[in-house]
Structure formats: structure tokens, C-alpha cells
N, C-alpha and C positions, 0 to 999 in steps of 0.2 A: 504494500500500500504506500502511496506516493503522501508526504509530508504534507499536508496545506492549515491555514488559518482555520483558527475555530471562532474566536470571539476575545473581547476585553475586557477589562473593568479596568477604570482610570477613580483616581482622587486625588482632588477635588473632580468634584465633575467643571466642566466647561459652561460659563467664562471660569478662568480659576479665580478668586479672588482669596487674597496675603488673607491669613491667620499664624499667629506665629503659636507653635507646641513642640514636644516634644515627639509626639506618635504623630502616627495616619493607619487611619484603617483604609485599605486599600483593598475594593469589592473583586472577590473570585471573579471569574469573567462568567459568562452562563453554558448550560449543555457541559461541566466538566466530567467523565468519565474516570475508570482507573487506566491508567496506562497513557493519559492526553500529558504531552511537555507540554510544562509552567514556565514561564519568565519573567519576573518578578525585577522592575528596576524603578529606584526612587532616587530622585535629588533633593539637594536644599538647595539656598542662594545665600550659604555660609559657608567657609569649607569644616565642615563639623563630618564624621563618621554616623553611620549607621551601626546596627547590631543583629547581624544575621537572625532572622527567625528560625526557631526550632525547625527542623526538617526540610532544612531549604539550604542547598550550599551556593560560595560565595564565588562566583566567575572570575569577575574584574569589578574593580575600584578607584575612582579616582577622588584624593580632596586637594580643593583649592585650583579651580578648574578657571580656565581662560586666562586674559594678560593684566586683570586687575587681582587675582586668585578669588576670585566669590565661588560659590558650591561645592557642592560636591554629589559624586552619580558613582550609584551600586547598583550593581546584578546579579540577580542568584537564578536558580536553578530547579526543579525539582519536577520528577515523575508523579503524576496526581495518583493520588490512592484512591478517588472517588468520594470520598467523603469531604472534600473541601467545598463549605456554601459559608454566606454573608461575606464577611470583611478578613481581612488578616493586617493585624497591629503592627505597625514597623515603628521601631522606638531611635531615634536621634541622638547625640551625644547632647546637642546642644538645640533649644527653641528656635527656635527660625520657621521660615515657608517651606514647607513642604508638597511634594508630588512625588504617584505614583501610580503605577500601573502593572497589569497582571495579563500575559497574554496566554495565549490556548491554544494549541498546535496540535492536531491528529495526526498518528501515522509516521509516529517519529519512535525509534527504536530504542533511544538515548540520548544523552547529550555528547557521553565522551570525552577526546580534547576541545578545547577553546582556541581560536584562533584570535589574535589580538591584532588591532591595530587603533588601540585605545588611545588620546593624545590630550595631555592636561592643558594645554598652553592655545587652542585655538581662539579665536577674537572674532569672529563673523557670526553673522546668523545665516550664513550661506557656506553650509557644509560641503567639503568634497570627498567624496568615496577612497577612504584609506584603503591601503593593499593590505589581504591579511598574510600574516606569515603564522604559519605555514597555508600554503595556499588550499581550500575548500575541493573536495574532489565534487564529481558531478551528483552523487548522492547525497549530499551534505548540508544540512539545511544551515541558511544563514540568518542571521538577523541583527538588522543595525539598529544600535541607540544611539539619539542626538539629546543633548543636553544642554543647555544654555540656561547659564546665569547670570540676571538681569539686575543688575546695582539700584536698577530706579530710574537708570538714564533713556534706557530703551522703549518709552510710553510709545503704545502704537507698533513696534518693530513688532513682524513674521520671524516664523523657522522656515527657510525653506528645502523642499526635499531633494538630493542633491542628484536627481534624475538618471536616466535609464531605464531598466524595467523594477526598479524597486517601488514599492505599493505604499503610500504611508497607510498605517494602521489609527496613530491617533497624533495631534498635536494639539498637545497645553500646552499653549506660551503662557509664561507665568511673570509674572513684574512683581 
């Protein structure tokens, strides 16, 4: 069975609008099954750490993201048991604005290695498609995270998707 999108749940919902905490519940996505890949990734617009949720492992990480160091953006991981409904608590080192999101993937067998081409240091809202190392065989599912943290300057500024055949699934721009 060939890999495709199941569904999302995002938090805040969209428009996002600033609360500063330490958590987010962040809603399962819906139809999840046992055996559906989770991907699980949330920012601040601090560069504060997250704290791995129980049964969910940690991909890639970044804190202190772009050319002024604001946020930071985590990814985990995890094979659905079928029993995941409502929300799941993602706790913060430090209060700030928070986002996240939970995506659903069928037909995926594992996750296995991680191929990175993660970069703390970017300044645009106009991403360009990193090379991963080690390169993706043709069975291989990928999936990018774009992150952008916004000081307060960026009132009004898009993410835009940085084209090809890549799909956006969801965009919270957050201020």
C-alpha cells in the first residue's frame, strides 16, 4: 500500500491569535487507526525547548531559529496505537506563543532513519527546498516542516510554499 495523507489537527486553530503558556493541546487529526504515522511538530516564537511527550520520539530540533534567534521547532514521531482521540499536551520550557500540529499518514510501514536538512539560521518567509542527506529512495515518504518566527515585525507577512509538487497540508502564520 502506497503512503498518502490522512488528515490534521492544528493549535490554535486558524486565525492563530498570541496566548502566551506553557502547554498546547494539540487535537489528534481525525479517522486515526492503529498502524497510521503521526507527526507531531510544534514551535514557539522564543527559543525555549519542548518536552517530548510520553510515546512519541524526538526526530529533529531546533532552538533559536532565524537571524534574530526567536523560536524554536520540534518533531516527533510515533506509530498510532488507535487509541489516540481529543488533544495531546505539549509542555514548553518557557511561556510564550505556541503552535502545533498532528498529521496522519496511511500506508506507511515506519519511520526508520530521518533525513535532515534542518537549518536554524534562515530569514525569509520564502523557503527553498533543502537537499536531504542522505538522499530519500523512491519509497520513502517525505515530509517538510516550515517554521517561522515572527518578533512582531512581520504584521500581514505569508509562509510561502516553496513549490514543485509539494502539497501544503496546513499554514499558521503566527505573529
Amino acid at each position: 500500500m502506497a503512503v498518502a495523507f490522512g488528515s490534521v489537527g492544528s493549535a490554535p486553530s486558524t486565525p492563530f491569535t498570541p496566548a502566551s503558556s506553557t502547554t498546547i493541546a494539540v487535537p489528534y487529526p481525525s479517522g486515526i487507526t492503529a498502524g497510521d504515522a503521526l507527526v507531531l511538530a510544534c514551535a514557539n516564537d522564543i527559543p525555549a525547548s519542548f518536552t517530548t511527550p510520553s510515546g512519541w520520539t524526538l526526530k529533529e530540533s531546533v532552538v533559536s531559529m532565524g537571524s534574530t534567534g526567536d523560536g524554536a521547532a520540534f518533531v516527533w514521531t510515533k506509530i498510532a496505537t488507535g487509541s489516540e482521540t481529543g488533544s495531546l499536551t505539549v509542555t514548553c520550557a518557557s511561556a510564550n506563543n505556541l503552535a502545533g500540529t498532528i498529521l496522519r499518514y496511511t500506508g506507511a510501514s515506519g519511520f526508520g532513519d530521518t533525513a535532515s536538512a534542518i537549518s536554524s539560521s534562515l530569514s525569509t518567509t520564502s523557503p527553498t527546498a533543502g537537499t536531504l542527506s542522505p538522499a530519500p529512495g523512491t519509497s520513502d515518504m517525505v515530509v517538510r516542516i516550515y517554521c517561522w518566527a515572527d518578533n512582531g515585525s512581520g504584521a500581514g507577512s505569508t509562509l510561502t510554499n516553496p513549490g514543485g509538487t509539494w502539497t501544503t497540508r496546513l499554514n499558521l502564520v503566527t505573529q
